[in-house]
Structures are given as structure tokens and as C-alpha cells.
C-alpha positions as CSV (number, residue, x, y, z in Angstrom):
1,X,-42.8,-81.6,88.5
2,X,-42.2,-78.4,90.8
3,X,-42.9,-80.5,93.9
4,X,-40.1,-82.9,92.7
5,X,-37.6,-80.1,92.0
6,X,-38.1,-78.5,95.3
7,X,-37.4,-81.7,97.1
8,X,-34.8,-82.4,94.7
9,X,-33.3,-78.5,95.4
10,X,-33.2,-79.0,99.2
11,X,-31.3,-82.5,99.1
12,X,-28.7,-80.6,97.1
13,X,-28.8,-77.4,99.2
14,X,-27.7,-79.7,102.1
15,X,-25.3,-82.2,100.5
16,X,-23.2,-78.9,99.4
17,X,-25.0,-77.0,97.0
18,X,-22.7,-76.4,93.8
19,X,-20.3,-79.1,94.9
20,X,-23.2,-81.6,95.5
21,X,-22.9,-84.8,93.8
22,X,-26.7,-84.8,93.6
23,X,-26.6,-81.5,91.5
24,X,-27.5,-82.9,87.9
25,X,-30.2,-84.9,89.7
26,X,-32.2,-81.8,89.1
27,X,-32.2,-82.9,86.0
28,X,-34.7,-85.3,86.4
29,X,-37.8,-83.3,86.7
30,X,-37.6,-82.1,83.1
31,X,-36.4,-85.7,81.9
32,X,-39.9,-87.3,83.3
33,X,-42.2,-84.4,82.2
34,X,-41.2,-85.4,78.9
35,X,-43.9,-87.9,78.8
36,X,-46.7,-85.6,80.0
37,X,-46.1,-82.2,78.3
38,X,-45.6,-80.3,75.4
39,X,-42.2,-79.0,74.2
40,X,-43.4,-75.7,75.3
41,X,-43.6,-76.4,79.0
42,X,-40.7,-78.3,78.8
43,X,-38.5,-75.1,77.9
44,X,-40.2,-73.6,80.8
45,X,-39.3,-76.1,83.0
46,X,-35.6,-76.1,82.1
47,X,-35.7,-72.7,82.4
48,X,-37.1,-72.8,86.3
49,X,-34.4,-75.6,87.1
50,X,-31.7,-73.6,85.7
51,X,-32.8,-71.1,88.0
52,X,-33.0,-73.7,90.8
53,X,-29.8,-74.9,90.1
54,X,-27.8,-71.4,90.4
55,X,-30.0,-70.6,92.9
56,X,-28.8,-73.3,95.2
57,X,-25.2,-73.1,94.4
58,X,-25.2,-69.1,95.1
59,X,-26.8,-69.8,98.1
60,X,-24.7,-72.1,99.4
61,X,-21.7,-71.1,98.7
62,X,-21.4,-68.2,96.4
63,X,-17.5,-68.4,96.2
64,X,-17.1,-71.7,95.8
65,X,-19.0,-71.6,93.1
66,X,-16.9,-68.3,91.7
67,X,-14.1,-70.1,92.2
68,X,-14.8,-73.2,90.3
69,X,-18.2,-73.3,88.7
70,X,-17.4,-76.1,86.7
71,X,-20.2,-78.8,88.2
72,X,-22.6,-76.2,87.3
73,X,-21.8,-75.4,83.9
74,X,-21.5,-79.2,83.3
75,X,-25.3,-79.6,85.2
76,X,-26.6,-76.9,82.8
77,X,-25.1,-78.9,80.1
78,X,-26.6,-81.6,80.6
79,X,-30.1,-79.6,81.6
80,X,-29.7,-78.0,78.1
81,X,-29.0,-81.4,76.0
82,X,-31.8,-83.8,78.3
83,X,-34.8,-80.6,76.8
84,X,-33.1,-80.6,73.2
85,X,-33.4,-84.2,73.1
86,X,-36.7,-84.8,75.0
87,X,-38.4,-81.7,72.7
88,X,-37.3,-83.3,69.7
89,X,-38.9,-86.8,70.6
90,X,-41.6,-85.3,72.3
91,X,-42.9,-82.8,69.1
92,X,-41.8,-86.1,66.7
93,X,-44.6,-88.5,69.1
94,X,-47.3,-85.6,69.0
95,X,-46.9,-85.3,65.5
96,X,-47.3,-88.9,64.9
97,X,-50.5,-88.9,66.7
98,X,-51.8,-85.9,64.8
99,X,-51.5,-87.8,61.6
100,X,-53.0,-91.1,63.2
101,X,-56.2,-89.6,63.8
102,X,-56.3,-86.4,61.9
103,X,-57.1,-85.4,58.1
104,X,-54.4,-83.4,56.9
105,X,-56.5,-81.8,54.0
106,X,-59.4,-80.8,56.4
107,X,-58.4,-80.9,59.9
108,X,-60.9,-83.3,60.5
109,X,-61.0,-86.6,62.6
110,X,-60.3,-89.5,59.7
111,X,-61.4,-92.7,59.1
112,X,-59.5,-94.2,61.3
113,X,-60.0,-92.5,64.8
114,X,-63.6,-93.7,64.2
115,X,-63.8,-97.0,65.4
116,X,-62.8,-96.6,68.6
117,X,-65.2,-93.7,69.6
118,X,-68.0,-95.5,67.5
119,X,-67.7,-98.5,70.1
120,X,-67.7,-96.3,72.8
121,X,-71.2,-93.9,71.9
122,X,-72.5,-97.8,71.5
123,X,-71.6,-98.5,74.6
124,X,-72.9,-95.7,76.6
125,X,-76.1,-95.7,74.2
126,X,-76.9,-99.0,75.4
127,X,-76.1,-98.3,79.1
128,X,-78.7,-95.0,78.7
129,X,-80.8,-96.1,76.4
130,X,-80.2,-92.8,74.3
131,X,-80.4,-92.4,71.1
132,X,-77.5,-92.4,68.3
133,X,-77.4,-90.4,64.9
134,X,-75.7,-90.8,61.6
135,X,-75.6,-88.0,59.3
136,X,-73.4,-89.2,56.0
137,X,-72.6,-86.4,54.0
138,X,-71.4,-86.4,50.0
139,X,-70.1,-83.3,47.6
140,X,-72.4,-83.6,44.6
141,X,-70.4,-83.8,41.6
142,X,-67.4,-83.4,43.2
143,X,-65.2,-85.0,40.7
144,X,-66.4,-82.2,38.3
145,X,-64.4,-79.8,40.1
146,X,-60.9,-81.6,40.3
147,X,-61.8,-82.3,36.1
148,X,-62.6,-78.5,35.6
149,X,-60.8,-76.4,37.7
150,X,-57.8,-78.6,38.8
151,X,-57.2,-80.7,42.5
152,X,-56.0,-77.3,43.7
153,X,-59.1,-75.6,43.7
154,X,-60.7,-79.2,45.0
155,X,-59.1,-79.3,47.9
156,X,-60.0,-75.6,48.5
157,X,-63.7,-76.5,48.3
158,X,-63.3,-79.6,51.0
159,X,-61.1,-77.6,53.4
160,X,-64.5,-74.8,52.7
161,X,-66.9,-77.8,52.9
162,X,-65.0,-79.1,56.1
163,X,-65.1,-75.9,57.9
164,X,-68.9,-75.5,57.3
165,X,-70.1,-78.5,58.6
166,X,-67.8,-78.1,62.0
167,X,-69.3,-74.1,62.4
168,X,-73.0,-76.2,61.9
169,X,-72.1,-78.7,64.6
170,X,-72.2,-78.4,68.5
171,X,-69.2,-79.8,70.5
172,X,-70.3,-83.0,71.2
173,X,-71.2,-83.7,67.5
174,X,-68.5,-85.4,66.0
175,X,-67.4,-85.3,62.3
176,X,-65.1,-87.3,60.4
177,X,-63.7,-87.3,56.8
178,X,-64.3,-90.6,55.2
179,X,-63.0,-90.6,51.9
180,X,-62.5,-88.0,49.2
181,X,-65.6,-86.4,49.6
182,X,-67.7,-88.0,52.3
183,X,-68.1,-87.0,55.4
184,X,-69.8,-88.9,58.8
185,X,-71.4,-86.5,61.4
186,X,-71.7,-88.6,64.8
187,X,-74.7,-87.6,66.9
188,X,-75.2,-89.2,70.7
189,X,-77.8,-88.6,72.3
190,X,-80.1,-87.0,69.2
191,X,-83.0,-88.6,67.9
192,X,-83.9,-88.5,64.3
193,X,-85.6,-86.0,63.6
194,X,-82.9,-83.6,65.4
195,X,-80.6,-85.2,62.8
196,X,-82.4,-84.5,59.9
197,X,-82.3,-80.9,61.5
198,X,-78.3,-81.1,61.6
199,X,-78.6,-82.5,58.1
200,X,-80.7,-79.6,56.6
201,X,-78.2,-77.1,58.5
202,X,-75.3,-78.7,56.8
203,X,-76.4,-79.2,53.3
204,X,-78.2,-75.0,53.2
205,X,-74.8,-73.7,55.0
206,X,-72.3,-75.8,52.2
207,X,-74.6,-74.5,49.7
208,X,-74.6,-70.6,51.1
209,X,-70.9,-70.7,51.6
210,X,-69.7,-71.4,47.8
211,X,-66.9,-73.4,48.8
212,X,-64.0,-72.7,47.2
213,X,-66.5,-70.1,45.2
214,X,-68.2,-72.5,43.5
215,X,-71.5,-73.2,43.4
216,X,-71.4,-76.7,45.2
217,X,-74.5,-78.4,47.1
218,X,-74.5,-81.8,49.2
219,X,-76.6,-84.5,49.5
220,X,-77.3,-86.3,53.1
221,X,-78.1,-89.7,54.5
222,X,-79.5,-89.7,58.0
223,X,-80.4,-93.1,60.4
224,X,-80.8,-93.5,63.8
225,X,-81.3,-96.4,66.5
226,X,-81.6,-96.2,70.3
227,X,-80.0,-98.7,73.3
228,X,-79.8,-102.4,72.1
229,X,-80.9,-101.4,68.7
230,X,-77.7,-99.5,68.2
231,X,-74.8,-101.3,66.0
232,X,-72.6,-99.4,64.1
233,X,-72.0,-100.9,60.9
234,X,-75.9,-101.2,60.3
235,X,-76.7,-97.7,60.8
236,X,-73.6,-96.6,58.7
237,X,-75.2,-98.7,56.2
238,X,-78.6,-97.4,56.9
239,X,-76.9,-94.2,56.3
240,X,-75.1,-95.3,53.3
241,X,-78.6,-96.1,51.6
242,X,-80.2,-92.9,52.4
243,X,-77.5,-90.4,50.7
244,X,-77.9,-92.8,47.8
245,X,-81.5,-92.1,47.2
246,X,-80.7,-88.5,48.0
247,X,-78.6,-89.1,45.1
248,X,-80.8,-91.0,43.0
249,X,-83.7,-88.5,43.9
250,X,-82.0,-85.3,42.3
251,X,-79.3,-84.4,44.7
252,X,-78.7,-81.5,47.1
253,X,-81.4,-83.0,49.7
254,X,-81.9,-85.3,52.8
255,X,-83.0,-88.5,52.6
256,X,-83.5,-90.7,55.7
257,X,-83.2,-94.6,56.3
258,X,-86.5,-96.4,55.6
259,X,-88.5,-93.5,55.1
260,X,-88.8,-91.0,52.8
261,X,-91.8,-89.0,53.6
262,X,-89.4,-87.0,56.4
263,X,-87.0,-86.5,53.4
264,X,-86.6,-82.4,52.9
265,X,-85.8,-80.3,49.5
């Protein structure tokens, strides 16, 4: 953007500076980085091209520009209306995409923005032959609370519950808000038994934190594949299974796919 203004600023300074007919051209550095940047840096770009653009024209010709400074005031004009205008329909797109892929309860990635980074850990799964962890995550009794206490003080426990799990997680661990109360923790590159780790670290922090200061425990569903073996649906499903013999089993535990000797209490 700044190499395009300078470029822009010298054709000007030579084609007459304030009487230039290229003069709103400088204009079109802020107009383009409308597609790359935030409002923000937009301001700050006007800002430096209004600069630019007075700049020039003093240079130039300072007393022209005294004299009749009206091709200025009608650049800045139009500098002022292209960044209202671009800002506007900039903040509107990003807001858009927020939405699109973000839950506005927890913060967290939704349902959603899942499939296309599920097809994409597949992908590179298979390519390493790593391994890939699910780690499905349910409030037990969940619908207790909106009866008792009112949805107000449910959705305080999931924004409680939400935060949790992301402070138990490392960067690359992925979780997403599924429905009301379930949750999907994404895991490349960890084997089981690293899972049922992130699992137990989950469900003891949820129950530690008295979300929404309740007393509230979770139960878990952990499964895991490597390479070829990986396919998303099955191993949500796999999942799926587990949390509901953690349910089945008492709640506010771990259960894994296909074998319950590694479940923990």
C-alpha cells in the first residue's frame, strides 16, 4: 500500500502537484487495502495519504494551493467518504465471518467451521501417518440447570465450561461447540492415551472450576485412529459411543472407544 502511494505521490508531484489531475488517484491505495485489512489500518492509511496529499501540493506549489485549494479539499473529500464507506463494508464482511464460524455464547469454533479443518487433519494424518484424537465432551445434567436456576445462569456455566476446556488445551488442540452442551476437542498428532490425558484434564478442571458456581461435572468420550485408518465420521461416532457409556456408567468419567479397561474415575 505505501509503495503504491509513493509512486502514486511522485506522478502527482510532477504532473503539478495540487493542480494535478492525478491528485484523487491517491485515493486508490486505501480503496484496494480495503480487501486486506482491518478498519483500523484503514484510518491509518487515510490518515498517511491525507498527509501525502498536502504534502505534495505544499511542495509543489504552496501558493497555488493558498490561492485555490479547492482540488484538495475535493481529494480529501473523497479520501474521507472512499474509508467511511470501505470501513463500513469491511467491519460488516468480518463480522459476517465471525458468526460463520464462531459460537456467540462461548467464543468457540461451531459446528460448522468443523468440516473443513476435519478433512484437512485427515488429510495430513494420512500423508504422516500420525495419529488423530477425538475427545467428545457433555455437561452432565445440564438441562437441570436451565430448569432450576433459569437459561441465564446456563449460559453462565457454558461460557465457564467453554473457557476451562480452552485454558486445558494447547494451541494446536482444537475445540468446537457442538450443540447445547457438547463439545468436540480435536487432537492431531496425539495418540490415545495422550487423549484420555486431555480428557481427565478437562473433566477434573470443569469440575474444580464450579462453572457458573455450581457444582457441575462432565463426562468424556475419547477415540483415536492413525494414517489410512483415519475417517472422520467413524471416529466421531466412536466417540459418540464412549461418552454414552460414560454416561451409562455413572457420569463424571472417561470412557474410551472399544475399551473400557483404560476408562478413569
Amino acid at each position: 500500500m505505501l509503495v503504491i502511494l509513493a509512486l502514486l505521490a511522485l506522478g502527482v508531484a510532477f504532473s503539478g502537484g495540487e493542480n494535478s489531475p492525478a491528485l484523487p488517484w491517491l485515493v486508490l491505495p486505501v480503496a484496494i487495502a480495503a480487501a486486506r485489512f482491518r478498519p483500523q489500518v484503514l484510518v491509518v492509511g487515510a490518515a498517511i495519504t491525507a498527509a501525502v496529499m498536502l504534502g505534495v501540493s505544499v511542495a509543489v506549489d504552496a501558493q497555488a494551493l493558498v490561492d485555490d485549494p479547492t482540488r484538495l479539499i475535493s481529494a480529501l473529500t473523497l479520501l474521507v467518504g472512499i474509508t467511511a464507506i470501505t470501513s463500513a463494508l469491511t467491519e460488516g464482511e468480518l463480522e459476517h465471518r465471525d458468526r460463520a464460524v464462531l459460537d456467540p455464547l462461548t467464543g468457540l469454533l461451531n459446528r460448522s467451521s468443523l468440516e473443513s479443518r476435519a478433512v484437512e487433519i485427515e488429510q495430513q494424518a494420512r500423508l504422516t501417518g500420525g495419529p488423530v484424537s477425538h475427545v467428545l465432551l457433555d455437561l452432565d445434567r445440564f438441562k437441570l440447570v436451565n430448569d432450576t436456576h433459569g437459561h441465564e445462569r446456563g449460559d453462565a456455566v457454558l461460557r465457564d465450561v467453554a473457557y476451562e476446556i480452552r485454558k486445558s488445551l494447547r494451541s494446536f488442540e482444537l475445540v468446537y461447540r457442538i450443540g447445547g452442551e457438547e463439545f468436540l476437542v480435536l487432537l492431531p498428532g496425539v495418540a490415545l492415551h495422550q487423549a484420555v490425558a486431555v480428557a481427565e484434564r478437562v473433566r477434573q478442571a470443569v469440575t474444580e472450576a464450579r462453572p457458573g458456581d455450581l457444582d457441575m461435572s462432565v463426562s468424556a468420550g475419547v477415540a483415536a485412529a492413525a494414517g489410512e485408518a483415519i475417517r472422520y465420521e467413524r471416529l466421531f461416532r466412536a466417540a459418540d459411543h464412549a461418552l454414552l457409556e460414560a454416561k451409562r456408567a455413572g457420569r463424571d468419567r472417561v470412557e474410551v472407544a472399544g475399551d473400557r479397561s483404560v476408562a478413569r474415575t
